[in-house]
N, C-alpha and C positions, 0 to 999 in steps of 0.2 A: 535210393530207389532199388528194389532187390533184383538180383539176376534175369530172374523171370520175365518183368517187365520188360527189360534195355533188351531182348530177343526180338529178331526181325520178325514182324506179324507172317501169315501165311500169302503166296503169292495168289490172289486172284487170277482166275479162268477166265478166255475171252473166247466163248462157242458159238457165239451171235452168225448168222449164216452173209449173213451183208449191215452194214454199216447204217444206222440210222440217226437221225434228229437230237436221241438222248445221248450219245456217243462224245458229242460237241459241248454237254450240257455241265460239266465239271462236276457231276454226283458221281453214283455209281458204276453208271455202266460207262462211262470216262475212265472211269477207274480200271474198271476191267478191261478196256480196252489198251490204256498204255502198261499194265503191268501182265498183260495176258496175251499181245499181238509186239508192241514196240519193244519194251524191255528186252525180251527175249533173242532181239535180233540186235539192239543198239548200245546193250547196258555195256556203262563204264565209268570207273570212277568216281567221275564227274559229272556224267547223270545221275548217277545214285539217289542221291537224298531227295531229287528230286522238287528242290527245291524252286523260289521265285528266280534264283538267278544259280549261275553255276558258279562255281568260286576257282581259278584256277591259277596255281604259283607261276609268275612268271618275274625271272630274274629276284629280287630283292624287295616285289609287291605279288599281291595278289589281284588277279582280274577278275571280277563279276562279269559275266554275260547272261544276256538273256532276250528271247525274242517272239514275239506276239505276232497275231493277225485280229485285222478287224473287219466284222462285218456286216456291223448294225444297220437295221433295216428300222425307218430312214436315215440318210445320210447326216440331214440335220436336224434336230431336238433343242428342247428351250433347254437353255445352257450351253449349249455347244452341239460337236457335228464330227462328223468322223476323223479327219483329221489330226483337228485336237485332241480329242482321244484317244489314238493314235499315239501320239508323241507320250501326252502324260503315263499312260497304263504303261508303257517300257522304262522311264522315269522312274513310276512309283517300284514298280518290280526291281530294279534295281537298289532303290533307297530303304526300302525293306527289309534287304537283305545287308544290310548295315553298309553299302557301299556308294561313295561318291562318283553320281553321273556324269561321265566323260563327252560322249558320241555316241550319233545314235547313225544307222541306216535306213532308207526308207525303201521299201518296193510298193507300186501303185500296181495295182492290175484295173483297166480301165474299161468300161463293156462301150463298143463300138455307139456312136450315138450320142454320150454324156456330152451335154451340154458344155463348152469352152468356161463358160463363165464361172459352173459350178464346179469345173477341176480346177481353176484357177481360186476361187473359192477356200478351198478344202487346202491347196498347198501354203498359200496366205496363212491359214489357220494353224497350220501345220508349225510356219515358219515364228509364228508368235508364239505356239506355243514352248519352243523350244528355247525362245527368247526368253519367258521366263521361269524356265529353269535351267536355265544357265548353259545349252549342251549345242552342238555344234550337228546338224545335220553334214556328217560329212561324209558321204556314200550312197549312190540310191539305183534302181534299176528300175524300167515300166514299159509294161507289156500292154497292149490290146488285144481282147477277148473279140469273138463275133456279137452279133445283139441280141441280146435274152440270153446273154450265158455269165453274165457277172454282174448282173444288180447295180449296174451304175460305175462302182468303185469300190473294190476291196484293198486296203492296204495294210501292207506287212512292215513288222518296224524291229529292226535289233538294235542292242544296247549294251554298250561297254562302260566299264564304272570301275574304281579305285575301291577294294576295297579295304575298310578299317582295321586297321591291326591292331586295335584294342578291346576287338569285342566279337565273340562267338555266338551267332545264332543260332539254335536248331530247336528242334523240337526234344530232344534229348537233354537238353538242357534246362526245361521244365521240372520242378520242384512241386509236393503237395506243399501245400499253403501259399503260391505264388499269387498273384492277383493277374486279373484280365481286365485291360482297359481300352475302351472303344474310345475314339476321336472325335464323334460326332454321330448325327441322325442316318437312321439305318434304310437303305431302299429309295432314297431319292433318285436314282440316274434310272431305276427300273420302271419307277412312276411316272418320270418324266419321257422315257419312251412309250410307255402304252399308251399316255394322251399324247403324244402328237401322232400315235398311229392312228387312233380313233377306234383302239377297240375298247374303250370306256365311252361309256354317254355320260362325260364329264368334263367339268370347265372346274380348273382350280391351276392356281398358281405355283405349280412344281416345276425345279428347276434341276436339270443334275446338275452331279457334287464333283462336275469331274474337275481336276487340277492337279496340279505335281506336289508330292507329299515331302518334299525333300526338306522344307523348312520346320513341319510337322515332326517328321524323323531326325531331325537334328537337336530341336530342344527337347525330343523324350530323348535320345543319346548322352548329353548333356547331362539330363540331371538325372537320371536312372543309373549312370555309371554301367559298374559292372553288375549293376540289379538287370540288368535287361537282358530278358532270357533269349526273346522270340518276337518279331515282327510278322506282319504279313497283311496284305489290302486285300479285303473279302469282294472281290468281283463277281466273278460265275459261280454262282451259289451261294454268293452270300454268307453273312456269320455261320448260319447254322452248318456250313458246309466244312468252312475253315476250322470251326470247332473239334467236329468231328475226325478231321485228317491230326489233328493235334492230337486228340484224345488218340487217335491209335496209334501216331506213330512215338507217344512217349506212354502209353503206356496209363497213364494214369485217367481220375476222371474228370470232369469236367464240368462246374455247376455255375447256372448264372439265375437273376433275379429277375424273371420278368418288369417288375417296377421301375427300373434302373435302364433300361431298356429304351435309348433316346432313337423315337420313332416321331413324326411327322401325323398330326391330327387326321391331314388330307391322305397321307402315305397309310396310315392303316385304313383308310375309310377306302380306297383304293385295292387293296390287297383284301379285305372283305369282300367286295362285289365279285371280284374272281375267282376265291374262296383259296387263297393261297397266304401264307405267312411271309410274314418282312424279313423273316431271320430269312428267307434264301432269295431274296432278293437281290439283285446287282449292286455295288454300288460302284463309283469310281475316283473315290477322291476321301478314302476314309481308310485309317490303320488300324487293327486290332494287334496289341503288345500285352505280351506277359511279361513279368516284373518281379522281381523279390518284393513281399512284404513290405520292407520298413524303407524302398524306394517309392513305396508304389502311391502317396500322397504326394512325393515331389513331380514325380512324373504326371500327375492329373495334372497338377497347377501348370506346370510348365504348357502343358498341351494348353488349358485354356486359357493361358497367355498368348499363341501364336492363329493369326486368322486362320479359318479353319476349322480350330478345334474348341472353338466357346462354348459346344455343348457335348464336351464330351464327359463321360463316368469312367467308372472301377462298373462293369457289368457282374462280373462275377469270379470265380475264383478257382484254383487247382486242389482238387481232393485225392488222396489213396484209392478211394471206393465212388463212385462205380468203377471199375476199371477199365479205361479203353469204351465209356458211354459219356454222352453229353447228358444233365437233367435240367432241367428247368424250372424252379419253384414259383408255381403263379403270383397273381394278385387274390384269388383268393383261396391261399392258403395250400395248395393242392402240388402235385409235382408232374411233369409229362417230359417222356422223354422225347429229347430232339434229333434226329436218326438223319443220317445223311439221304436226300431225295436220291432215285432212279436217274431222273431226267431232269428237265430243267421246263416248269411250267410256262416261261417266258424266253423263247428262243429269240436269237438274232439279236442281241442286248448288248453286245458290244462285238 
């Protein structure tokens, strides 16, 4: 890759006069907010890359950390509920990041009111899900808010994890000609919160994808070797989002195949009516990896080897040209490019 490219992009401005809705939304103005307000006061080393998790030498291993908030409005959705999401989305951020999950912490913030049954609920949910993936809630802290100042229950969750000393992730480490391989169907946890909120006049059977990726990222590990450039689970924004922080921060461009493109019959009829695309949809239980080439057949099969990942593709692949764009080659025939959203059309999604 030439000089030019491995060059830190330009820093983003954050002139915004007060803080809004899009800010929270992992697009743009997200953007300009942590690399135009945060950065500037918090940057070091270790925030740098800015990555799913920080990776930090301690003694003779390295530690991944890394820590979320959740605030999905409602608390429960067909497939799961806060909680559970909760546990997995700190999971998946850490197994992403090539590192075996240790411990997780949890903070509740609880709004004055919440029903006994439904926080007992939620931590149930919490505790299972931790169960299957392996990790030890060992830490937690919970506050109560007054009523009508916290939606029920918000929770915070960090995560500590082992990471692999045989394998380097980054976006820098992208290659033209690498391939880009999705896990599975795109937009499901985002579909499956707009109908249980009922802003769809629809009944259809979506369920989100949420779950812990960590068996998922083990047999792309496995059989990728040291073909594995780059991980990362498209939540807030979706493919089209991940794509784009990819394509800038290595430089190169980025092309995928609409046909290839494993979406959900009900999942695009859904994203029609609203008049927004799947690629920036949430999702929560799905990996997008980049790959060498002549790993990048082993790595599909293994993926659709492991639950999870039975419909997953090669979506598309690492080019010289565009440089630092996503493009998109339709179904018929055509190309459009895929620009990182502002905001986020579907707020409160996890």
């Amino acid at each position: 890759m030439s000089e030019q490219r491995q060059k830190v992009h330009p820093r983003l401005r954050f002139d915004a006069p007060r803080v809004d809705m899009s800010h929270g939304a992992g697009g743009k103005a997200t953007h300009k907010l942590i690399e135009g307000l945060l950065l500037p006061a918090l940057e070091n080393p270790a925030l740098a890359p800015l990555s799913d998790a920080a990776i930090l030498p301690f003694g003779d291993v390295r530690l991944a950390l890394t820590t979320d908030s959740f605030v999905v409005r409602p608390l429960k959705f067909p497939g799961g509920s806060i909680g559970e999401l909760a546990v997995n989305g700190t999971v998946n951020d850490l197994a992403v990041s090539g590192a075996a999950p240790l411990a997780l912490s949890a903070a509740l913030i609880v709004e004055e009111g919440l029903e006994t049954e439904v926080l007992k609920r939620e931590v149930e949910a919490m505790a299972r899900a931790a169960g299957r993936a392996g990790v030890a809630i060992a830490a937690g802290d919970t506050k109560v808010v007054e009523r009508g100042k916290g939606d029920g229950l918000y929770v915070i969750t960090t995560g500590v994890g082992i990471a692999d000393p045989e394998i380097e992730l980054s976006a820098a480490s992208v290659r033209p000609g690498d391939k880009i391989l999705c896990s599975g169907t795109l937009g499901d946890h985002g579909a499956a919160i707009l109908i249980a909120r009922g802003d769809l006049d629809l009944e259809a059977d979506v369920l989100s994808d949420t779950r812990p990726l960590t068996t998922l990222v083990e047999a792309i590990k496995d059989a990728a070797g040291a073909g594995l450039r780059f991980m990362r689970d498209p939540t807030r924004g979706g493919v089209g989002t991940v794509l784009n922080e990819l394509a800038r921060d290595s430089g190169c461009g980025i092309v995928i195949w609409e046909e290839r493109l494993p979406i959900r019959e009900v999942v695009q009829g859904a994203c029609e009516i609203l008049g927004i695309d799947p690629l920036y949809v949430a999702n929560e239980g799905k990996l997008l990896a980049v790959v060498a080439p002549e790993a990048a057949d082993a790595a599909l099969e293994a993926q659709r080897s492991v639950e999870g990942g039975e419909e997953a593709e090669i979506i598309g692949e690492v080019r010289e040209e565009p440089a630092r764009m996503v493009v998109m080659h339709t179904g018929f025939g055509g190309t459009r490019m895929i620009d990182m959203l502002v905001g986020d059309p579907l707020p409160r999604i996890c």
